[in-house]
C-alpha positions in Angstrom: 6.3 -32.2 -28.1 7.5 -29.3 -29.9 4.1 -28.0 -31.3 3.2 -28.2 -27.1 6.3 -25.9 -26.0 5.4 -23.5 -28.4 1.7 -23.2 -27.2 2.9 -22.8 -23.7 5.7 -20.1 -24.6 2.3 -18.0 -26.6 0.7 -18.4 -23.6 3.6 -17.3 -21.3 4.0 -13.9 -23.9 0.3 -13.2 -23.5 0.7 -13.6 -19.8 2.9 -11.4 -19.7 1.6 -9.0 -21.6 -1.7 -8.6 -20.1 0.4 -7.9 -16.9 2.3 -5.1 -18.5 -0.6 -4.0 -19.8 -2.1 -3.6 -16.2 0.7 -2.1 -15.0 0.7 0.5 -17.5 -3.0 1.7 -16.9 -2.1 2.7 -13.4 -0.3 5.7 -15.0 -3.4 6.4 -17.2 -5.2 10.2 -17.2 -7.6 8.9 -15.7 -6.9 6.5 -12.1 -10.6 4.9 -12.8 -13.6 5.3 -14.8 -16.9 6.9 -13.5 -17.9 4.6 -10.1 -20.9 2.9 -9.9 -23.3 3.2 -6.9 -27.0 3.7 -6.2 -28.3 6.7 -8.2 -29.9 9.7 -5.8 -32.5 8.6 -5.4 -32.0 5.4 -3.9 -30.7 4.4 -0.1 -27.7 3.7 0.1 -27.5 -0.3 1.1 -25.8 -0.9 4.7 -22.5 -3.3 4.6 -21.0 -4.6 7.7 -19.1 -2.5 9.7 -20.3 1.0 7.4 -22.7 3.0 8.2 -26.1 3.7 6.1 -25.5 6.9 6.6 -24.3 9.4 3.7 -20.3 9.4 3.7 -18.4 12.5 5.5 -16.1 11.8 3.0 -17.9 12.3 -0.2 -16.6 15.5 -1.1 -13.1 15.5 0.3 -12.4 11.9 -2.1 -13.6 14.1 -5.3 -12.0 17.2 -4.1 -8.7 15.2 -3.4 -9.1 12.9 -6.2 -9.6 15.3 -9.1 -6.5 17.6 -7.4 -4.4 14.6 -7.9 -5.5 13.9 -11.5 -5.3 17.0 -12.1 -3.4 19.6 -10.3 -0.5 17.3 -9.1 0.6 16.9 -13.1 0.5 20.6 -13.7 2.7 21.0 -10.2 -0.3 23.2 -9.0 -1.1 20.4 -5.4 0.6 18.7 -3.1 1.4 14.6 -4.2 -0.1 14.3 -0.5 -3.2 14.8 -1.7 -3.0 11.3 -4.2 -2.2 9.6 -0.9 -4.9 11.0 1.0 -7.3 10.3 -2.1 -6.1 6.8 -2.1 -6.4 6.3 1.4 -10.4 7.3 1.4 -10.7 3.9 -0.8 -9.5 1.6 1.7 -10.4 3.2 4.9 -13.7 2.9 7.2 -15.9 5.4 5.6 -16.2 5.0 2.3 -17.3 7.5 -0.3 -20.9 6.6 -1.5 -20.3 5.7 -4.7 -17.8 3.0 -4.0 -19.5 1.0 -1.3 -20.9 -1.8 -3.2 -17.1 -2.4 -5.0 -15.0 -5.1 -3.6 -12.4 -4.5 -1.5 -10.1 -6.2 -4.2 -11.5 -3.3 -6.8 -11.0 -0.3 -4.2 -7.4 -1.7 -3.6 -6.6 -1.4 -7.4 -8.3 2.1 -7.7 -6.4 3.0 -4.9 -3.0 1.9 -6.6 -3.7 3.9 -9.3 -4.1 7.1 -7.4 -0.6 6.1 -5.4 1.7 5.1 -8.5 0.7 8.7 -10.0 3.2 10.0 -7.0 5.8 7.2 -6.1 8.4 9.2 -8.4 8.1 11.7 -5.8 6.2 10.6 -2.8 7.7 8.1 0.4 4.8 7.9 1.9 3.3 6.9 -1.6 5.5 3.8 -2.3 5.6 2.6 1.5 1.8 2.1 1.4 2.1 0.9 -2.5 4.4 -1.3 -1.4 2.1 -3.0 1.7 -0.8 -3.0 -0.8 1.5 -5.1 -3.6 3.1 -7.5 -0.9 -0.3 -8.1 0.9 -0.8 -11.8 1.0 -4.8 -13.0 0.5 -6.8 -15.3 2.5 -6.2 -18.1 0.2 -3.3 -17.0 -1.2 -2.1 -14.2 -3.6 -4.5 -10.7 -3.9 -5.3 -10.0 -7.8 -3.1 -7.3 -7.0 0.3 -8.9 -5.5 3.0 -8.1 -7.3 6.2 -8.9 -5.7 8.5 -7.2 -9.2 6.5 -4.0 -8.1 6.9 -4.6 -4.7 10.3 -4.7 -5.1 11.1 -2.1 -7.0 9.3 0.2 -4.5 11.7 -1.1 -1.8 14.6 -0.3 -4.1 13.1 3.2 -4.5 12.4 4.0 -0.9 15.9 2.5 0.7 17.8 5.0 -2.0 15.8 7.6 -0.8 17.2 7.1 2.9 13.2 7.1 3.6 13.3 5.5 7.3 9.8 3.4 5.8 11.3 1.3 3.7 14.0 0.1 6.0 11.4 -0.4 9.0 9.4 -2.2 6.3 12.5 -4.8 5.7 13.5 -5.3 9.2 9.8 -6.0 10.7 9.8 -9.4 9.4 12.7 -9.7 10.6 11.7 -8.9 14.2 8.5 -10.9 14.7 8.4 -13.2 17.2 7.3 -15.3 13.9 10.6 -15.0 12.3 12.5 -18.3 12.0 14.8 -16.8 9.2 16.3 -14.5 11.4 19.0 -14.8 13.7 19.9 -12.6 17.1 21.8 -10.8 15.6 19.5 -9.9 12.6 16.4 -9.6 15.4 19.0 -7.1 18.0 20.2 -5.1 15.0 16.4 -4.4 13.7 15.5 -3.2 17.3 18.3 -1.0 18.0 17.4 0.6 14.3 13.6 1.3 14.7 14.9 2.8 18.3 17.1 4.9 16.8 14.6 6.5 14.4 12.7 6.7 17.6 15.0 8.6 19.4 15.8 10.8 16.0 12.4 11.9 15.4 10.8 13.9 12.5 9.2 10.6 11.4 5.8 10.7 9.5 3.0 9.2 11.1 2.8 5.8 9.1 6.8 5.4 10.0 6.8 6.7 13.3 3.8 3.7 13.7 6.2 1.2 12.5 8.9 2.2 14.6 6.6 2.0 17.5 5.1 -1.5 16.4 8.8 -2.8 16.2 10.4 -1.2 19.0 7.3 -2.4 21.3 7.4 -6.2 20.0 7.7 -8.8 22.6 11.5 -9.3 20.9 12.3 -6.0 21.1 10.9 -5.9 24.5 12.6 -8.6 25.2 16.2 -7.4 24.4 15.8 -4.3 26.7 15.3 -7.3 30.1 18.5 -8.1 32.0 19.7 -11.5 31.5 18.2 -14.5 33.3 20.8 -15.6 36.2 
């Protein structure tokens, strides 16, 4: 009995450390190694919903990309430009060179490029944050990670960054929500109107504002009473 709770505990430490481990490359010089893809000289293969067609966005990844390894460090780029690097990996045209990974792979490549700038960057840890707390088909991505997740929040609500308080109250508001109550639900709406109303949002908060604001609870709120 005791020989098998000190396997498990090994186990548990190399868990663990493998995990550290992982988190700790993210902040690596280098976000990725060299991407694989078709050479030159061969087509690049179709995949549903992408085009065959050379990428648009070839040049502006490695342009942004390298700036972000690069020129971000030595305070010589924007940290926009890690978010706009990162967002190239998970959007609808990809870069050549990455569109035989997994969506899984891009997702992690793209966290690496975004946890370069979440010391600095809101609009780094809101979508860091969304990527860690995204929930697979089956269950948990290879990249969940609620600690991370979490921390993120932590960052982003001392920050006063309206994103990370829309991000808490939009579970809150769905018409899903069975954890909430009307008060919780009224209080959430009236908050993403407010930042409405306030303005200067940027464009992936002012989104979330509008999603909340617009829900059918929200929407609901704003009817007179049934007589």
């Amino acid at each position: 009995m005791y020989a098998h709770h000190v396997t498990f505990r090994l186990i548990s430490i190399v868990v663990a450390a493998i995990g550290f481990a992982s988190f700790d490359a993210l902040a690596a010089d280098s976000a990725f190694p060299s991407a694989p893809g078709p050479s030159k000289s061969e087509p690049i293969p179709a995949i549903p919903g992408q085009s065959a067609a050379p990428s648009a966005n070839n040049e502006a990844f490695k342009t942004a990309r390298t700036k972000c390894e690069i020129d971000v460090p030595a305070n010589k780029a924007s940290s926009d430009v890690c978010v706009e690097a990162a967002a190239l990996l998970v959007g609808t045209d990809l870069p050549d060179a990455y569109r035989e990974m997994s969506e899984e792979l891009r997702t992690k490549f793209a966290l690496r490029l975004l946890e370069r700038v979440v010391d600095r960057n809101n609009v780094a840890r809101g979508r860091a944050y969304d990527m860690y707390s995204r929930i697979g088909f089956l269950g948990v991505n290879a990249y969940t990670d609620a600690f991370r997740a979490s921390e993120l929040m932590d960052m982003m609500i001392k920050s006063n960054y309206p994103g990370g308080v829309l991000r808490k109250i939009r579970g809150s508001t769905s018409i899903l929500s069975f954890t909430s109550n009307e008060a919780e639900k009224r209080e959430g709406c009236n908050t993403a109107k407010k930042f409405l109303s306030d303005g200067n949002l940027d464009a992936d908060t002012l989104a979330m504002a509008n999603e909340i604001a617009g829900s059918g609870v929200c929407k609901g709120y704003d009817q007179p009473p049934a007589k």
